[in-house]
C-alpha positions in Angstrom: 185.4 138.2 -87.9 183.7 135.1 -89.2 183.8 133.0 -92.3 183.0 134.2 -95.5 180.4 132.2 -97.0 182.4 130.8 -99.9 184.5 129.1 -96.4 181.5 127.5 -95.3 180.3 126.2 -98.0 183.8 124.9 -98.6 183.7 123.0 -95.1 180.4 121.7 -95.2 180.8 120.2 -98.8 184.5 119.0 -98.3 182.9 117.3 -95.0 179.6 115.9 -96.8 181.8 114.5 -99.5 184.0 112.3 -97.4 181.0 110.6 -95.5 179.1 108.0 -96.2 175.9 108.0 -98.6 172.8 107.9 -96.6 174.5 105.9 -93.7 171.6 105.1 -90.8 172.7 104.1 -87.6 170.4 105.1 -85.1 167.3 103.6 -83.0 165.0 103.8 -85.7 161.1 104.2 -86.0 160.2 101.1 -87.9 161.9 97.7 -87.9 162.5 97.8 -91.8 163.0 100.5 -94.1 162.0 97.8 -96.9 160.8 100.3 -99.3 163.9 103.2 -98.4 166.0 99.9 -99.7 164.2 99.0 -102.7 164.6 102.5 -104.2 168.8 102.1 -103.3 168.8 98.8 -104.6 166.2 97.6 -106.7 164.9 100.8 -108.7 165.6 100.9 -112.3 166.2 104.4 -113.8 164.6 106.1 -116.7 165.6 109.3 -118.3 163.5 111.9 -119.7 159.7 112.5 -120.4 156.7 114.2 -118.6 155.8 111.1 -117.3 156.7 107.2 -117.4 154.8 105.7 -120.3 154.9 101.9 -121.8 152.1 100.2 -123.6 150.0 97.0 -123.2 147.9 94.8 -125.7 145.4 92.8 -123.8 144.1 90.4 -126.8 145.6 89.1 -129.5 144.0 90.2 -133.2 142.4 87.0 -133.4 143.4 86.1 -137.4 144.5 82.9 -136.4 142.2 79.8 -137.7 142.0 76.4 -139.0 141.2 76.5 -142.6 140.2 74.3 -145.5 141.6 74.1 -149.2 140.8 77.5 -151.0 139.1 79.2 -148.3 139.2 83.0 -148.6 141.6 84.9 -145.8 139.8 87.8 -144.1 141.9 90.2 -142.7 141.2 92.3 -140.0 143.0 94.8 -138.0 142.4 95.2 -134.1 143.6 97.1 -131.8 144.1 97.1 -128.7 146.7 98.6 -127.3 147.0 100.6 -124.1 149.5 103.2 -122.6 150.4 102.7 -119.1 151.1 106.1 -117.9 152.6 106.7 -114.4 153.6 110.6 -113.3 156.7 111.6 -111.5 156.7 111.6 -107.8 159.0 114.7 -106.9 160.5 113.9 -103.0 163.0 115.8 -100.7 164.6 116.7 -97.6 167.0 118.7 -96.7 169.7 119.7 -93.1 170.6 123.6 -92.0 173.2 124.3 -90.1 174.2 127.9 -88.5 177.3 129.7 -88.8 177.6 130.0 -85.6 177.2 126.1 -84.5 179.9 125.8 -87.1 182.2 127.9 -85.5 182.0 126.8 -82.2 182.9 123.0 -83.5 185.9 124.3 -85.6 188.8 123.3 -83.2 187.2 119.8 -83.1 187.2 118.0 -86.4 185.6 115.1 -84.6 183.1 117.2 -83.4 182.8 119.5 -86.6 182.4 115.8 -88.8 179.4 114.8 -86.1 177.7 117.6 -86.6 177.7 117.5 -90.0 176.9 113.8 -89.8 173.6 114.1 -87.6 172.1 116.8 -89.5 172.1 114.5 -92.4 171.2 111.4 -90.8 168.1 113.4 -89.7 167.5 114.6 -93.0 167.5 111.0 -94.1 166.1 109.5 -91.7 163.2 111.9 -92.1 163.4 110.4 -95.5 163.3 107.0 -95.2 160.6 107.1 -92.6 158.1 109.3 -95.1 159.1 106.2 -97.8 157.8 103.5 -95.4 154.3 105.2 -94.7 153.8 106.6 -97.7 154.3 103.4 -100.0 151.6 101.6 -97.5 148.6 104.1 -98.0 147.1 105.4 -101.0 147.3 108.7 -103.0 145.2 111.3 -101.8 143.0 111.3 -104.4 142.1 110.1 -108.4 144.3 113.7 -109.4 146.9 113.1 -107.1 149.8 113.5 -109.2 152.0 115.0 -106.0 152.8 111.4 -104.3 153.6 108.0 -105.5 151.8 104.8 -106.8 152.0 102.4 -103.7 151.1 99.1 -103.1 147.7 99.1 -101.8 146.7 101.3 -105.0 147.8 98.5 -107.6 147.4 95.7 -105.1 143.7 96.3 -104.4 141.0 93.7 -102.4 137.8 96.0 -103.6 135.8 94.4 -106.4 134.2 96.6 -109.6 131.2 97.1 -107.1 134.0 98.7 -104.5 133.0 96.3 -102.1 135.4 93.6 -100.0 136.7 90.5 -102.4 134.7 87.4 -101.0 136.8 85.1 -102.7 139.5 84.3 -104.9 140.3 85.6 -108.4 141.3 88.4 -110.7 139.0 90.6 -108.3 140.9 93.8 -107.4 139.5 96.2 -109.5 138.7 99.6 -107.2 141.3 101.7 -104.9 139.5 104.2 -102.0 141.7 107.1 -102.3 142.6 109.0 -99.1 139.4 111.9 -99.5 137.0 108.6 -99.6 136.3 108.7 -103.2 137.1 105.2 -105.3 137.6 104.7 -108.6 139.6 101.9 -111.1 141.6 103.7 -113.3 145.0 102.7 -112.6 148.2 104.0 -113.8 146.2 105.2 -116.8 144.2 102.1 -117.9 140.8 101.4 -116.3 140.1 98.1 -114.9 136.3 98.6 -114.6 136.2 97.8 -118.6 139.5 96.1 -118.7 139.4 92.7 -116.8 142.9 92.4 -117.5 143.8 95.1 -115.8 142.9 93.8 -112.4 145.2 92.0 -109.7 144.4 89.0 -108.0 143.3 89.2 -104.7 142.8 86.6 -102.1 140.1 85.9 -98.7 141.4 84.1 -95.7 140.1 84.0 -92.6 143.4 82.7 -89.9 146.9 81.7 -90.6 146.1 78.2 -91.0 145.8 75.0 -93.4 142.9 76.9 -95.5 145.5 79.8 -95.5 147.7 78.1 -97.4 145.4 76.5 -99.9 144.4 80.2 -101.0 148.0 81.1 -100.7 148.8 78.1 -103.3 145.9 79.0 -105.6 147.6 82.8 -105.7 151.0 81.4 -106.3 149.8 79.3 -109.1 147.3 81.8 -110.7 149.7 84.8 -110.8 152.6 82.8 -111.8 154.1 83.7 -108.8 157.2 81.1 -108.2 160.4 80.9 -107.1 163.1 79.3 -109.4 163.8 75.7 -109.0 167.1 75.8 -109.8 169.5 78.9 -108.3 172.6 78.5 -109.2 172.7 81.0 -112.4 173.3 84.2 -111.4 170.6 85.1 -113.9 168.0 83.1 -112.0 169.3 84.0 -108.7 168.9 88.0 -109.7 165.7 86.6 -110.8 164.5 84.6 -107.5 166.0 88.3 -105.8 163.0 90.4 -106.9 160.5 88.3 -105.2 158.5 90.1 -102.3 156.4 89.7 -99.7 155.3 91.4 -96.9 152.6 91.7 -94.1 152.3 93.1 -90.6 154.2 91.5 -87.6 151.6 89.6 -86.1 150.7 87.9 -89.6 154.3 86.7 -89.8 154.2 85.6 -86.7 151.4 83.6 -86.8 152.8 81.6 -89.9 155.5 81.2 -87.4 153.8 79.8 -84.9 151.7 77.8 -87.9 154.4 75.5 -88.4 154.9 75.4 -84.8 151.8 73.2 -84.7 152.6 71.4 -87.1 156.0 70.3 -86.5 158.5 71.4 -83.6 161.4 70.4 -84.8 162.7 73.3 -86.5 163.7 74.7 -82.8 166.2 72.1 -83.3 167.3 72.1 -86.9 166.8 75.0 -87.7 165.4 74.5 -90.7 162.1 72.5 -91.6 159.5 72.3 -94.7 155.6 72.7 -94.2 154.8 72.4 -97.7 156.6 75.4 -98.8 156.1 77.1 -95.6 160.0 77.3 -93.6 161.5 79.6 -91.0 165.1 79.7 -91.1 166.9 80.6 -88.1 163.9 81.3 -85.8 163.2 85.3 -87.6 162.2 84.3 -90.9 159.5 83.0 -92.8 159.6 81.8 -95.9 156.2 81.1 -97.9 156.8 79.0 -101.7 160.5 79.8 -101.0 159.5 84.0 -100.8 160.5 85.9 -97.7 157.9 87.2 -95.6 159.0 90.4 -94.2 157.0 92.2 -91.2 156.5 95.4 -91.2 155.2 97.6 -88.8 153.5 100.0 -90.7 151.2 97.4 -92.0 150.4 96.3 -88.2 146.7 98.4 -87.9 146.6 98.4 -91.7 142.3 97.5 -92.4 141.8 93.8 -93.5 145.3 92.2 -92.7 147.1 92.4 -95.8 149.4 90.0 -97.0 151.1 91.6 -99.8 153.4 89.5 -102.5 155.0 91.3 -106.0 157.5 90.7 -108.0 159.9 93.6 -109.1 160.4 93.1 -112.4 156.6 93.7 -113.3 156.4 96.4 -110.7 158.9 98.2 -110.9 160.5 100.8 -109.0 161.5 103.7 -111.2 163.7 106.5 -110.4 165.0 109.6 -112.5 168.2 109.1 -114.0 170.7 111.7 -112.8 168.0 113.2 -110.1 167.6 110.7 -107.4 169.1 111.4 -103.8 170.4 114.5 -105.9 172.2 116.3 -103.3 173.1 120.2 -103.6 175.7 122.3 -102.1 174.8 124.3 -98.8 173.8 127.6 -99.8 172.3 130.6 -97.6 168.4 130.4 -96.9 166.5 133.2 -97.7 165.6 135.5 -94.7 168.9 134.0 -92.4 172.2 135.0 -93.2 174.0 132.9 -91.0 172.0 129.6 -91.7 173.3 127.1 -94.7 170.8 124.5 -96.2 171.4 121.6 -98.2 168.6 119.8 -100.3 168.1 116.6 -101.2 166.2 115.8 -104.2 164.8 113.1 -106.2 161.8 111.9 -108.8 160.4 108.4 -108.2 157.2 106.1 -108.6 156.2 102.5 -109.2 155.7 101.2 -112.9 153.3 98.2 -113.2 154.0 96.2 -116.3 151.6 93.1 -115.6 149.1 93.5 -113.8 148.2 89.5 -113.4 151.6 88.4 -113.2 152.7 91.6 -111.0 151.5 89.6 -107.5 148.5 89.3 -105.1 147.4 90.3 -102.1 145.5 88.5 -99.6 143.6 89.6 -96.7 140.5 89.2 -94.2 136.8 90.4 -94.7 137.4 93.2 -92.0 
């Protein structure tokens, strides 16, 4: 006779309920699902609007002056104020399971919950691993309002010419969107005319001791540093929202770096290269930061090394619809077959643009 599908929805939902939220334990496509995990843990939500808007002023009015004894005030008014204007980024997946496959598992609740169980996984894991190449390319175009801001499109190493950065500065100015075009209007505000409005971006050519003196000049030019002192939870949350990433064979060879310089961190465990350390043998830090690899950066053009703080680019998510999960219900078309969706509006908000990081990277 068969369930009703009232029953089944029943089952599925009472089962869904009881596990875990977006559990992954499986051998996985990348080695870290760094930007899955900064959208659970790091994303600040925002309720309401069309789109996510805050504003900027550049410059300062400019009626401050030294003045002699009755001089006459002239009062001006200027403005220059911007709106920073980022679009919702609308994301989903979704599991299916047939009557059928539901029935045949019903006199196993260990086999009925693992079923249930992998069809989500999947759906997350399908997820997690759009996320990680997604947030490492561009959007498709200058009218792309279907995908996200990512990194490369605020952290960008073309100058206003759209040619490679030769040096080291407030340079980034032009993203190449995926159709080939360029342009430098980002997240509303156009960096062409606004100088401001460009990251800092810097040109190495190894992993070596001239590495780290354009790695320094970033670190002190964006304001990029780790607190001193750590032990206030405020400054720890603080020191928390410090990134940096790059592809393996970049953290590597900061690895091996301080191999050549000094060998005794095999032994310790610990040792200091001028604010370059691995702990434990698999992990870098650079000024104190955390150098994750990631493997979808590992062909990425130019060898990016990417650092950002999060509280001047910020993740965003929807309040109240993100990983906004719906009961089963029947698909159109198949009568036995139940769906659930997975739903959720997100993006990037850049707040800073000079302070937000810097990326460095080679000529080619």
């Amino acid at each position: 006779m068969g369930f009703q599908p009232e029953d089944i929805l029943d089952l599925v939902t009472f089962t869904i309920n009881d596990l875990p939220d977006q559990t992954i334990e499986y051998a996985l496509e990348h080695n870290e699902f760094f930007f899955t995990d900064l959208f659970e843990k790091d994303a600040i939500k925002v309720d309401g609007g069309t789109s996510i808007q805050r504003h900027v002023t550049f410059d300062d009015t400019g009626n401050a002056s030294y003045r002699s004894m009755y001089d006459l005030d002239d009062p001006h008014i200027q403005d220059r104020g911007h709106t920073i204007n980022v679009h919702w980024a609308l994301v989903g997946t979704n599991a299916s399971w047939d009557e059928f496959e539901i029935l045949q598992q019903m006199n196993s609740k260990k086999g009925f919950i693992d079923l249930i169980q992998t069809r989500l996984d999947g759906a997350i894991i399908s997820f997690a691993n759009l996320m990680e190449t997604k947030f490492i390319s561009v959007p498709d175009s200058a009218t792309d309002r279907k995908h996200p801001f990512t990194i490369p499109y605020f952290l960008r190493i073309l100058n206003s010419a759209g040619s490679v950065n030769t040096g080291e500065g407030f340079n980034g100015t032009t993203v190449t969107y995926g159709d080939s075009t360029t342009g430098t209007i980002i997240a509303g505000i156009d960096s062409a005319s606004e100088e401001k409005w460009r990251n800092y971006t810097g040109l190495y050519t190894a992993i070596d001791a001239s590495f780290l003196k354009v790695a320094r000049r970033a670190f002190i030019k964006t304001h990029f540093k780790m607190p001193i002192i750590l032990k206030s939870p405020l400054i720890k949350k603080r020191a928390e929202k410090m990134r940096m990433v790059a592809g393996t064979d970049t953290v590597v060879d900061l690895m091996d770096l301080i191999d050549k310089r000094d060998d005794n961190h095999t032994s310790t465990k610990r040792e200091s290269l001028g604010g370059l350390t691995v702990d434990g043998g698999d992990l870098v830090r650079l000024n104190r930061t955390p150098v994750l690899p990631l493997d979808t950066l590992d062909s990425a053009s130019y060898t990016p090394l990417y650092a950002f703080d999060l509280t001047k680019l910020q993740p965003v998510v929807h309040d109240g619809y993100w990983m906004n999960r719906k009961k089963p219900m029947v698909r159109p078309g198949q009568h036995t077959a139940f769906t659930t969706y997975i739903d959720g509006a997100h993006n990037v908000l850049p707040l800073n643009m000079q302070t937000l990081g810097f990326v460095l990277h080679k000529s080619s």
